[in-house]
C-alpha positions in Angstrom: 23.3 -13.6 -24.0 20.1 -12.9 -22.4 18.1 -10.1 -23.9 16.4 -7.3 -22.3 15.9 -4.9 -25.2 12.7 -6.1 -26.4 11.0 -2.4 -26.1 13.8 -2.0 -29.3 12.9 -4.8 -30.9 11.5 -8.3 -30.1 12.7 -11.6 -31.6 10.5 -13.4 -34.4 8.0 -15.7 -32.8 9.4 -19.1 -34.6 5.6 -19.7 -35.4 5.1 -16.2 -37.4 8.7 -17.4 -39.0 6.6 -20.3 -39.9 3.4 -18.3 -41.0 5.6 -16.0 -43.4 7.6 -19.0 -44.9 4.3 -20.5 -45.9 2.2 -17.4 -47.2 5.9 -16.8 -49.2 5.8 -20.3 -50.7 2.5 -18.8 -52.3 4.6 -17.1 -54.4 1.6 -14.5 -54.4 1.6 -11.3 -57.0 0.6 -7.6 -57.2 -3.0 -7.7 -54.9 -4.0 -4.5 -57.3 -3.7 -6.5 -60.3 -7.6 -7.4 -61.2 -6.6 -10.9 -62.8 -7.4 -14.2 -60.6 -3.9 -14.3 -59.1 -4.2 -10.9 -57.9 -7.4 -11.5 -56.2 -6.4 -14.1 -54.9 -3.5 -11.6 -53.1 -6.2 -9.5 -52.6 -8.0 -11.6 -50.3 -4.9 -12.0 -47.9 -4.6 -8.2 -47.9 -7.9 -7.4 -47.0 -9.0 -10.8 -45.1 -5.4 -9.5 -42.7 -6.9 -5.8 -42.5 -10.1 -6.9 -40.9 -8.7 -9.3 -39.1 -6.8 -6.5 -37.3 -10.1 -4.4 -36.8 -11.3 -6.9 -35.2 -8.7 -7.4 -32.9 -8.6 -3.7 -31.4 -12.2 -4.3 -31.3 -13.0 -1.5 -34.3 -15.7 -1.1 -35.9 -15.9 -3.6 -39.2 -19.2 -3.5 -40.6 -21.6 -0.7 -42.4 -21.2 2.7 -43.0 -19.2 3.6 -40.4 -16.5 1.2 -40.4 -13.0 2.1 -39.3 -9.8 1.6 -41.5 -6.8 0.0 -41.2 -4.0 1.4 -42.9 -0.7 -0.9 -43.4 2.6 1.0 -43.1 6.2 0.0 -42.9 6.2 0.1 -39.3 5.7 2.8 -36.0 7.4 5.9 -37.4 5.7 6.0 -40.5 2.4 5.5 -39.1 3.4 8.4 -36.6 4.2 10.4 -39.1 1.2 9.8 -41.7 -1.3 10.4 -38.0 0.6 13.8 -37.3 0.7 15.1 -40.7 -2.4 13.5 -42.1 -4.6 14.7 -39.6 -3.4 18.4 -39.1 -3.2 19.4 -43.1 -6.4 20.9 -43.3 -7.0 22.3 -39.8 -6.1 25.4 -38.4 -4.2 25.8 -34.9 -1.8 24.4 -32.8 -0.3 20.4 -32.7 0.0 19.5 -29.2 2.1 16.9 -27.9 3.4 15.2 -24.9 7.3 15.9 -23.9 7.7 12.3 -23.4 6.6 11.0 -27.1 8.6 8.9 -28.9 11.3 10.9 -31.5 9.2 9.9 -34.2 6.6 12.2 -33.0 8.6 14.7 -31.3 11.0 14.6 -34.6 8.4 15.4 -36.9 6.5 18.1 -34.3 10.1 20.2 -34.8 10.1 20.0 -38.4 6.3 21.5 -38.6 7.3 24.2 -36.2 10.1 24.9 -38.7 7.4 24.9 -41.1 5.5 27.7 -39.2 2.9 25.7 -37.4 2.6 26.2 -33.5 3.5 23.1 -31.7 2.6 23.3 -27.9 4.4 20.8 -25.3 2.7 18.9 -22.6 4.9 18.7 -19.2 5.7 15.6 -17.9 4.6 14.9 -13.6 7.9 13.1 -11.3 5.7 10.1 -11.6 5.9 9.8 -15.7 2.9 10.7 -16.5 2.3 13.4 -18.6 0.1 16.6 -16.8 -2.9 17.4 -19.5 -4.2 20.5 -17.0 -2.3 22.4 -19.7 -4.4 21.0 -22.2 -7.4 21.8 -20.1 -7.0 25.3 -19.9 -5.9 26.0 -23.9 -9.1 24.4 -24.3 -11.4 26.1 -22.0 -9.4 29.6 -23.5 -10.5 28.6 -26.8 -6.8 28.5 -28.1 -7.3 27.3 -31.6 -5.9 23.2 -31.7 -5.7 21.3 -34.5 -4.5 17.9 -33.3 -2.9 15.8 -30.0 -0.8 13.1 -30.3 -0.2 11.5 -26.5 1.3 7.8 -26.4 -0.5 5.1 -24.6 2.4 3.9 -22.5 6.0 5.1 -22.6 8.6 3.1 -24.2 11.1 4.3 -21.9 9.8 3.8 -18.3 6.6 2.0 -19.3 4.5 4.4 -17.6 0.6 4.8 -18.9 -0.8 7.9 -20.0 -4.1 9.2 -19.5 -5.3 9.3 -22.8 -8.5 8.6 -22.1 -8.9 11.4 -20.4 -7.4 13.6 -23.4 -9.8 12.3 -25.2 -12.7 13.4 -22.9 -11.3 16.9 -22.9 -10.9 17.1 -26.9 -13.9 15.2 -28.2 -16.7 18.2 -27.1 -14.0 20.5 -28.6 -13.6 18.8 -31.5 -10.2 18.3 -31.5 -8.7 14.8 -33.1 -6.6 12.5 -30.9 -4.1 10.5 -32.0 -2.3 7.8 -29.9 1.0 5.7 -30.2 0.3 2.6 -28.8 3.5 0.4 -30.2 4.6 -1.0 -26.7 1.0 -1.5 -25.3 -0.1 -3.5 -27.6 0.0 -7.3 -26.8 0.8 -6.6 -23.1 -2.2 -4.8 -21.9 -5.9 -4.5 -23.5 -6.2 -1.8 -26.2 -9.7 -1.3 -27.6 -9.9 1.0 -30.2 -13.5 1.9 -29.2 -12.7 2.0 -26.3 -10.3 4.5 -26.2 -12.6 6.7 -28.7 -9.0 7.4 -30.2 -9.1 9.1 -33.9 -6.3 7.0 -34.5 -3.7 4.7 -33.7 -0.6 3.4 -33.9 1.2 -0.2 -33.6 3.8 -2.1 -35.5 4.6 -5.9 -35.7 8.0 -5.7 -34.3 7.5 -4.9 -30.5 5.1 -8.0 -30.2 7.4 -10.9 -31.8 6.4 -10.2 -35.3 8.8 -9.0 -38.5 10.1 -5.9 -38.9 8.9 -3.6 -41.5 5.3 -3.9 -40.9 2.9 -1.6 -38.9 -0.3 -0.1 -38.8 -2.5 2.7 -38.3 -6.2 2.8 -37.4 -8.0 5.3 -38.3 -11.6 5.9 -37.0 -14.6 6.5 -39.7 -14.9 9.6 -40.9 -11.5 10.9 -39.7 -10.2 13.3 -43.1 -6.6 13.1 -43.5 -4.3 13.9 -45.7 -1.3 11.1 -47.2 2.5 11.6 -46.8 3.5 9.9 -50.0 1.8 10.4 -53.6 1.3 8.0 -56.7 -1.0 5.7 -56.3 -4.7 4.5 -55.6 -4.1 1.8 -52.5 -5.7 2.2 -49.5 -7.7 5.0 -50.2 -4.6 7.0 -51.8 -3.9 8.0 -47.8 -0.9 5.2 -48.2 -0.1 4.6 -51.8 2.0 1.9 -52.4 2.0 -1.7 -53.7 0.6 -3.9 -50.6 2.5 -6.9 -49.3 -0.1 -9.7 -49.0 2.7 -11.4 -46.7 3.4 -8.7 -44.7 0.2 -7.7 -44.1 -0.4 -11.0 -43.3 2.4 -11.8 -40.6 0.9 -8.3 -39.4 -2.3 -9.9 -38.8 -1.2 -13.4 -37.5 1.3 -11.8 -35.0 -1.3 -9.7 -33.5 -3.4 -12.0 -33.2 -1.2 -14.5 -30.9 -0.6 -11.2 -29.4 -3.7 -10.8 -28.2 -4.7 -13.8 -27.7 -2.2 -14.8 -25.2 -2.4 -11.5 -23.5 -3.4 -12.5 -20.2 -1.0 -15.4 -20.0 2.1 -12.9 -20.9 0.9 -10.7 -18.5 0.7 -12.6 -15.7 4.4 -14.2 -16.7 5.9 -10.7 -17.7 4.7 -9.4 -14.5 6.3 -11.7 -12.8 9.6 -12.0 -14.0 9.5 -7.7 -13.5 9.3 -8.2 -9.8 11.3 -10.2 -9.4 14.2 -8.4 -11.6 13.5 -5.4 -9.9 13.3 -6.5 -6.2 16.7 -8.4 -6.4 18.3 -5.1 -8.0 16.9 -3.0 -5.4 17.9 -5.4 -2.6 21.9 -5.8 -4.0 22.6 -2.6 -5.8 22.6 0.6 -3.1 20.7 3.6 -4.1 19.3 1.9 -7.5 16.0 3.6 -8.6 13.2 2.1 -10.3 12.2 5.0 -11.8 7.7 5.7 -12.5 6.9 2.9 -10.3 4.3 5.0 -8.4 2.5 4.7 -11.4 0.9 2.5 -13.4 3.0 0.5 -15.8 3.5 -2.1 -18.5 4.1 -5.3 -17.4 7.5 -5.4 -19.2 9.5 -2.5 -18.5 12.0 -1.3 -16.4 13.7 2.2 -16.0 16.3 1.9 -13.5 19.0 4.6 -12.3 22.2 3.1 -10.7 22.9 7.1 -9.2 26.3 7.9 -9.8 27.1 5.5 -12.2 27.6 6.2 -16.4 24.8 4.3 -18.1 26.8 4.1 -21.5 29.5 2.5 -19.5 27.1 0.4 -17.8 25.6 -0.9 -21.1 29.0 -1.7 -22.6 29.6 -3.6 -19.7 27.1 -5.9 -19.6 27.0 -6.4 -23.3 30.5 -8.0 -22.7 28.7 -9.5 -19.5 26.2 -11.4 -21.6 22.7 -9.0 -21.0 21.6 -7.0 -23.8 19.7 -3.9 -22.6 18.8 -0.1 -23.3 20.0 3.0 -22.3 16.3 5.0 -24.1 14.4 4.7 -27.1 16.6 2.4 -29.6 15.6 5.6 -32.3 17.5 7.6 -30.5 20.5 5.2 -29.0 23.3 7.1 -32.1 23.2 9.7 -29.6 25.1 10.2 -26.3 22.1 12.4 -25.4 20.4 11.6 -21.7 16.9 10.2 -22.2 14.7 13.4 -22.6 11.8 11.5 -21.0 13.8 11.3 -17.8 14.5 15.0 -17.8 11.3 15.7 -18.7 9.6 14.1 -15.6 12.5 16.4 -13.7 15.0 14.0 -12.4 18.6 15.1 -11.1 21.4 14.6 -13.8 23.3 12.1 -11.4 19.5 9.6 -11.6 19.2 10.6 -15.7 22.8 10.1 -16.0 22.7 5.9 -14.6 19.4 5.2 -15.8 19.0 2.0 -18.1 16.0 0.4 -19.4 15.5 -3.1 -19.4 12.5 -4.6 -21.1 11.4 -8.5 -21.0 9.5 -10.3 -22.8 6.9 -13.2 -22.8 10.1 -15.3 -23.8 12.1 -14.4 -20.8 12.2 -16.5 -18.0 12.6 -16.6 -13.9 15.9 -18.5 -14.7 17.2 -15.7 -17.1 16.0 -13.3 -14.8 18.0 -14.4 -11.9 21.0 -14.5 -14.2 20.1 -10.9 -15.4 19.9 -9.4 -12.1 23.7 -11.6 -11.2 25.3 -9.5 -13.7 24.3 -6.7 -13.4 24.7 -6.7 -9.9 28.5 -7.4 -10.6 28.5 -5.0 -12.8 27.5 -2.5 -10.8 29.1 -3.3 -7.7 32.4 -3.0 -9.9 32.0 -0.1 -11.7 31.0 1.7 -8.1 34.4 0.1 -6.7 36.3 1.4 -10.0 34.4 5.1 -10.1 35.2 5.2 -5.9 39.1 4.4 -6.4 39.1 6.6 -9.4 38.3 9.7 -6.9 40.1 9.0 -4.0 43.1 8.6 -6.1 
């Protein structure tokens, strides 16, 4: 099997495998518990939070030092952001139409809930248009937060969140960012960004599942999800794992660290995948490719083609891929990202994603694009016969 999912999920780094074996052999206890064994659990906990800060290049020391907040992984800290930072301000949430279902998810339920949710459109090229944004600000439309991803998970298209950020910050208006599939494949500096918070999660760069931050700038009030307890600040209460926080730590950090080396590899392998496709398969797409991109991702649409049928059929081929964001892969529902940048239904339709890894290689690559060249090329012969019959 070669796998191409890894915007779902990425396999275990065999050395984080190796990190958590040995912080678990520790047989570490309760870090809230004020005896020596407790500190001692402590010390992981906190030593792995600054660690983090100091990786997305927050700010660690004095007064105005930033937090990071462990949660169980990307939703959750998408949800705590969304809810945390709207509960005591007045006005509208506004969003992106391209957000991940755990955003989008929890923007319906608050309009349930009575609070105005406004929707950013989303340009051809998969970027999202913020001139919306512009004008409810310069109308002095009453906002109380914006939650924009750094980079799709779907087409791996970057956002210009930067430039939200320029457009809130003299309005004060608090911007919150997903960053989960940037992380570990392009720089993300937390300063740099000037992001009220942020999102990331151990499982999209070769770490465990169940682990996942959020970082949250000084100052920032929020409000917690979840009540009954003191830790972190009562905004996520909860006994800590020292070993999760601590794989949390270690994998971002070899994340990071090797960032310009999985680049460069990642990048690679993409070009190639996607040239051969486009050279073998007629009329595939490579879908956001006018814009900037992760190094790692690939939304392509075979027109004409089913892209549930496609996915089934190279599963039994031996290539493991996407068909949209895995939160959303129950449903038979086409990608709303696609239809938000205003594709036709027959490009939505036979759009799959494939997403590498710094584990993939030029051989598996060459394999990959094989398959699903077969693939293709029969499931165009069977759909042709199928009609003229």
């Amino acid at each position: 099997m070669i796998y191409l999912d890894n915007n779902a999920t990425t396999q275990i780094d065999p050395r984080v495998a190796e990190h958590v074996s040995q912080i678990l052999a520790q047989r570490l206890v309760n870090p809230a518990s004020q005896h020596a064994p407790g500190r001692s659990s402590r010390s992981i906990v906190e030593d792995s939070r600054e660690s983090l800060l100091i990786r997305f290049n927050a700010r660690t020391r004095g007064m105005h030092s930033d937090r990071a907040i462990f949660t169980s992984g990307g939703t959750e800290s998408n949800n705590l952001a969304i809810c945390g930072l709207i509960a005591q301000r007045q006005g509208a949430l506004v969003v992106s139409s391209i957000e991940h279902p755990s955003v989008l998810a929890m923007a319906q339920r608050l309009e349930l809930m009575g609070r105005t949710v406004r929707y950013l459109p989303c340009l051809q090229s998969g970027q999202v248009d913020i001139q919306p944004l512009a004008q409810w600000i310069e109308q002095g439309e009453a906002i109380a937060a914006v939650s924009i991803m750094l980079a799709n998970n779907e087409t791996g298209v970057l956002q210009p969140v930067q430039e939200v950020v320029r457009l809130c910050k003299g309005a004060g208006i608090p911007v919150h960012t997903d960053a989960v599939q940037a992380v570990g494949k392009i720089p993300v500096d937390f300063q740099a960004l000037d992001v009220d918070a942020m999102t990331f999660t151990a499982h999209k760069m070769h770490g465990p599942v169940g682990i996942g931050g959020l970082i949250v700038k000084h100052g920032i009030e929020m409000e917690p999800m979840l009540y009954g307890g003191f830790q972190q600040g009562a905004l996520r209460p909860g006994t800590e794992s020292p070993v999760l926080a601590s794989a949390l730590a270690f994998t971002t950090e070899l994340a990071i660290g090797q960032q310009e080396v999985r680049f460069e590899r990642m990048i690679q392998c993409r070009e190639l995948l996607e040239s051969i496709l486009i050279a073998e398969i007629p009329g595939a797409i490579v879908l956001g490719s006018d814009a900037p991109r992760l190094p790692h991702t690939i939304s392509i649409s075979f027109a004409g083609l089913d892209r549930q049928l496609m996915q089934l059929a190279l599963d039994r081929e031996g290539v493991a891929c996407g068909t949209g964001s895995a939160c959303a892969s129950g449903s038979s529902q086409p990608s709303h990202v696609l239809q938000a940048m205003g594709l036709p239904k027959q490009i939505v339709q036979g759009a799959i994603r494939l997403s590498l890894s710094c584990e993939t290689t030029l051989e598996q690559v060459q394999q990959a694009a094989e398959r699903i060249t077969r693939v293709a090329h029969r499931l165009g012969s069977t759909k042709n016969s199928s009609q003229s019959s």
